[in-house]
FIPA-616402 format. One record per residue (C-alpha): residue in one letter; z, x, y. Coordinates in steps of 0.02 Angstrom, whole numbers, plus 50000, padded with zeros to 5 digits. Example, Ala and Ser with C-alpha at 12.3 -4.5 7.8 and 13.67 -1.06 7.14 Angstrom:
A503905061549775S503575068449947
END
This chain:
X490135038851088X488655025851065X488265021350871X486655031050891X487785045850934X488875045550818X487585041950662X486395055550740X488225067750723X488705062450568X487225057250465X488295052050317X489125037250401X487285028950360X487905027650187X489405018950253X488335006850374X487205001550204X488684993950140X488204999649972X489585004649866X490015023449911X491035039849833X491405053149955X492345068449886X493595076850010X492935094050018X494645100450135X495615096849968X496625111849923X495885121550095X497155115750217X499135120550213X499925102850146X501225094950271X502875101350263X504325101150366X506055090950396X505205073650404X504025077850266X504655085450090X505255084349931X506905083450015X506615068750140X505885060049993X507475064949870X508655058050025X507445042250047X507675039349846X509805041549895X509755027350021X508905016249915X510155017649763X511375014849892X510925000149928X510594994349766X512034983849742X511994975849869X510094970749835X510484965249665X512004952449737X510444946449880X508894944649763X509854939749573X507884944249527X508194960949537X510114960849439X508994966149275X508694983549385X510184984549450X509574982849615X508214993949606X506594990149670X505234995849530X503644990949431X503134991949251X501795004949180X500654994849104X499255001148970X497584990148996X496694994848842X495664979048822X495214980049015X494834997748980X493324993548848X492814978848965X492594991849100X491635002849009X490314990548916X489894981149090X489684995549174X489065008349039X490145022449080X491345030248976X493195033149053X493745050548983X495585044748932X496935031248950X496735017749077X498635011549149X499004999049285X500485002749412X501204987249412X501704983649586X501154966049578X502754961649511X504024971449631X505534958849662X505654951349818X503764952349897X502754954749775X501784971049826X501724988649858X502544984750024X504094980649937X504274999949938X503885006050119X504364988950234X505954986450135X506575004750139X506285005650333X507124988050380X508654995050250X508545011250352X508825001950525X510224992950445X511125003550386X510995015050553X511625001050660X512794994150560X513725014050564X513255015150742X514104997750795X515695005350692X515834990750552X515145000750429X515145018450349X513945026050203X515845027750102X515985008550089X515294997649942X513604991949996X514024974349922X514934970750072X513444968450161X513284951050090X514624946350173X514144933850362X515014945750457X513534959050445X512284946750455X513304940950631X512784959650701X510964960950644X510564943750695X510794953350872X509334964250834X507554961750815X506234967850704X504454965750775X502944972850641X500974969550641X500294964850479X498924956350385X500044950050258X500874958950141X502044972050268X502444955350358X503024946450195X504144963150139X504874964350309X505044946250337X505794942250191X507104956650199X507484956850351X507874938550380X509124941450222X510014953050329X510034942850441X508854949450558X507784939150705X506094943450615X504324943150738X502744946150628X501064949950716X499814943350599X497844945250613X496694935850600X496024941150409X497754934650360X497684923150215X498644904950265X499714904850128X500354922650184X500944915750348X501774898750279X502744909250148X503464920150292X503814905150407X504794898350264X505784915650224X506324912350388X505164926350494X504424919950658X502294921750646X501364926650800X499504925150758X497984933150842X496364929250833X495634947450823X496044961250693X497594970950626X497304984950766X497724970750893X499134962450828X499814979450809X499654983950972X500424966651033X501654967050923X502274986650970X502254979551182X503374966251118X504674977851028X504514989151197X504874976151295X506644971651204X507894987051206X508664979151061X507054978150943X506404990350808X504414993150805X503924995950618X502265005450644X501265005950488X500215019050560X501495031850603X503135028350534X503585041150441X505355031650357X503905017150294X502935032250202X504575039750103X504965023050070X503215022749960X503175039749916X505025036949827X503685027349688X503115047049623X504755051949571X504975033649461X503365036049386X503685053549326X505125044849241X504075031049170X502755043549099X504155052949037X504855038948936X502985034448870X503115052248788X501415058848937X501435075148993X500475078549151X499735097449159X498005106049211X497315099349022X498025083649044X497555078149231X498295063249322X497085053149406X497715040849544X496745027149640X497675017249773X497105003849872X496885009450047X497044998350219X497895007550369X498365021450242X500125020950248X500595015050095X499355025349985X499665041550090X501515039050026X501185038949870X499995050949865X500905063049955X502525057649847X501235063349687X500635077249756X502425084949783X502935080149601X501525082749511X500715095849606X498905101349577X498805090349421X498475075249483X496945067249608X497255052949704X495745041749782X495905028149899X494845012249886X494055004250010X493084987650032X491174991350090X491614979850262X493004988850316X493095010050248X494335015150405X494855028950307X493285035450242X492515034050426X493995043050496X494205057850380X492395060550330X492025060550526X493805070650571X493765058550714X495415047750607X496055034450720X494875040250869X493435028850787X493435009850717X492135003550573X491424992150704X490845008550804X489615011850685X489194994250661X490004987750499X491254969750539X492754972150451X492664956850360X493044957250186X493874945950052X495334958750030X496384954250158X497514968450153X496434980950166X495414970550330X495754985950429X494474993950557X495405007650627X496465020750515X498235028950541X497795046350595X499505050550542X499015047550357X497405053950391X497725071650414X499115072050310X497975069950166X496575081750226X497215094750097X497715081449955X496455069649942X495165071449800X494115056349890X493885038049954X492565024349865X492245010049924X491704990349817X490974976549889X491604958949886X490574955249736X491564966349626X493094963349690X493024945049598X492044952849437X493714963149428X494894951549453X494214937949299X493914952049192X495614958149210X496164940449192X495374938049040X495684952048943X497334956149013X498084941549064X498514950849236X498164939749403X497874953749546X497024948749730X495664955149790X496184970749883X497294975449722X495744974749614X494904988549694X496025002549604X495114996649454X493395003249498X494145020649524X493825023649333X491855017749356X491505028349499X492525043949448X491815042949263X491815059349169X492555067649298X494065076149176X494325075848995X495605068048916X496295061649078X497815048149131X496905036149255X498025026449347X497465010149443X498805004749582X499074985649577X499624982649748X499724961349781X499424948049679X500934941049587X501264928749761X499334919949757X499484901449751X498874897949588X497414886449670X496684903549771X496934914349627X496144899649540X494484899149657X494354918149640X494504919849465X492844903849457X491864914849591X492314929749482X491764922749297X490264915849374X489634933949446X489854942749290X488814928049186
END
C-alpha cells in the first residue's frame, strides 16, 4: 500500500508523519481476551523466575558484581523527588502522586533492561544443551558450570542475535562467559562504543549498513544456515519475553518492602521504553498478570521511529515500517532506532496497553541533564523517554505510583554521556 493509501486509511498516522510529539490511548484495552496459554502465564513466568535462581550461583561465582545479590540479576527502586518538581515547573503540569525510577541502568553485567530477557534466553539454551549432551542435570550445583569443561561443550555452539546495541551487549557478554562462539548483527544506528565493548567481551560484530530489521534478518539466515546455532529473535521469542516479564514479580516485592500498596485507589502507572517491543511487552505483560487491572503501562517512543504506535494504532503490527508512511527512523536513541515492530508483542498487548507517546530528540537531552542535575542519575537517550510519561499522562489518576523504566545508561563513556548532558543544559537555558 502506497503512503497516500495508507494516510487516506488511517488518517491518524498524519499525526505520526508531523513528528510532533504524540499520545495515542489504546482503545482495545480491556476489550480483547488477554493471552493465555502454556507459553504465556503466570506459570511460564513463575518457572522462568525458577531457572533464573537456579542459576544464581553460578552467576554470582562468573560476575563477583553480582555476589551482593547472590546471583540475582535486579535493580533498585529509586524515588526521584527532586526530578519530580523539576518535571513539573518546566513543563507546568502537575503529576498526581509519587514519581519512582526502575533502576535498570544498573543491572550487573550489561547494564540494561536486556540484562533480563538476552541473559535468561542464552541461560535457557545452556542449560538445555548441557542436559541434552548428558554432562549435566537440573539436580547438580549450578556452580559447576564455571568449571572449562562446560565451557569445552558450548564453545561447540553458536549464538547468532540482531541488535542495535544493548540485546547484543547482554547476549555477548553472557554468552562468551559460557563460553559460547557469540555472532552479533548490529545496525547501523548502533552507537561505536556499543560495538567495541562487545568485541572486547569477546562477541564477534557483523555490521550493516541499513536498520535493525536487516541485521535481523541476516543475522536469523546465518543461524539457519548452521544446525548447531541458536537464533535469539527479539521479535518473537517468547523465552526473551519471560525473561523480562520475571522483573513484575521483583517489583511487587520492592513496593512491598517500601510499605506501597497497589489497588483501584492507588493505581500503578508504568512507562517503558519501547523499540521492537519485546522487552516492554514483558514487562508489561509480567505487570499486568501481577498487578492486574491496577496498573497502566505506556510505551515510549522517539517521534523518528513510533514502530509500535504505527503498528497497533493501524492493526497492520509488523506488516508496515515507519518509513511507509514517510518518517526515517533516525533518532538519537539508539535502542529504540526501530522501523518495523514485533507483531508478536503487538497483539499481545492489544488488550493491556493503556497507550504509546512519543518525544522528540530535543527532549530526550532536556531529560537527561535535568535528571543529571537534580538526581545525579546518568540515563541515555532512549532510557530518558520513560520520564515524559508523567508530562503527557498528567492528571490522569489521583494519588497515583508513576513508574519511569530506566532501561541503558550506566555503560555510556563518560565523554558521550558528557556531550549529551552539554546539548541537554543548553536546550533547557
Amino acid at each position: 500500500m502506497t503512503r497516500e493509501r495508507l494516510l487516506k486509511a488511517f488518517p491518524n498516522l498524519t499525526k505520526l508523519t508531523a513528528l510532533e510529539e504524540y499520545l495515542w490511548i489504546n482503545t482495545s484495552k480491556g476489550k480483547k481476551a488477554i493471552t493465555k496459554n502454556h507459553t504465556l502465564s503466570m506459570e511460564a513466568i513463575l518457572e522462568a523466575e525458577a531457572r533464573l535462581n537456579r542459576f544464581a550461583p553460578y552467576i554470582s561465582l562468573a560476575f563477583p558484581e553480582t555476589e551482593r545479590t547472590n546471583g540475582l540479576l535486579e535493580s533498585p527502586l529509586l524515588a526521584i523527588d527532586s526530578f519530580q518538581q523539576s518535571l513539573e515547573e518546566y513543563y507546568q503540569v502537575t503529576i498526581n502522586g509519587s514519581l519512582f525510577l526502575k533502576g535498570d541502568h544498573l543491572l550487573p553485567i550489561s547494564g540494561s533492561i536486556k540484562a533480563r530477557g538476552g541473559i535468561y534466553e542464552v541461560l535457557t539454551i545452556a542449560e538445555k544443551i548441557l542436559i541434552e549432551e548428558s554432562v549435566f542435570s537440573r539436580e547438580e550445583s549450578y556452580e559447576k558450570l564455571i568449571e572449562s569443561t562446560y565451557q569445552d561443550v558450548l564453545s561447540r555452539y553458536t549464538i547468532v542475535v540482531g541488535s542495535t546495541g544493548n540485546l547484543g551487549l547482554s547476549i555477548g557478554v553472557m554468552g562468551a562467559k559460557l563460553g559460547f562462539n557469540v555472532i552479533v548483527h548490529m545496525s547501523s544506528d548502533a552507537k561505536a562504543w556499543k560495538k567495541a565493548l562487545l568485541q572486547q567481551k569477546g562477541a564477534h560484530v557483523v555490521e550493516h549498513d541499513q536498520d535493525y530489521s536487516l541485521a535481523v534478518e541476516e543475522g536469523r539466515k546465518q543461524a539457519e544456515a548452521n544446525v548447531n546455532s541458536y537464533f535469539i529473535d527479539d521479535e518473537h521469542s517468547t523465552t526473551l519475553f519471560l525473561g523480562y516479564a520475571v522483573a513484575a514479580l521483583r517489583l511487587k516485592k520492592q513496593l512491598d518492602e517500601k510499605g506501597i500498596t497497589i489497588n483501584r485507589d492507588h493505581p500503578l502507572i508504568v512507562y517503558l521504553p519501547c523499540g521492537v517491543g519485546g522487552g516492554p511487552g514483558g514487562i508489561a505483560y509480567g505487570l499486568h498478570q501481577v498487578f492486574g487491572e491496577n496498573v497502566t503501562c505506556y510505551f515510549a517512543e522517539p517521534t523518528h521511529s513510533p514502530c509500535m504506535l504505527v503498528g497497533m494504532m493501524t492493526g497492520l503490527h509488523e506488516n508496515i515500517h515507519v518509513k511507509d508512511i514517510g518518517i526515517d527512523n533516525r533518532t538519537i536513541a539508539d535502542g529504540l532506532a526501530v522501523g518495523r515492530p514485533s507483531g508478536f508483542v503487538g497483539k499481545v498487548m492489544e488488550p493491556i496497553l493503556g497507550g504509546i507517546y512519543t518525544v522528540n530528540d530535543e527532549t530526550m537531552y532536556k531529560l537527561l541533564a535535568m535528571l543529571i542535575d537534580q538526581e545525579e542519575i546518568a540515563l541515555e537517550p532512549s532510557a530518558v523517554t520513560a520520564l515524559f510519561g508523567p508530562v503527557q499522562v498528567a492528571n490522569s489518576a489521583k494519588d497515583a505510583v508513576h513508574l519511569a523504566w530506566a532501561t541503558g545508561g550506566s555503560m555510556v563513556p563518560t565523554n558521550q554521556m558528557q556531550h549529551d548532558y552539554e546539548i541537554g543544559k543548553a536546550l533547557l537555558n
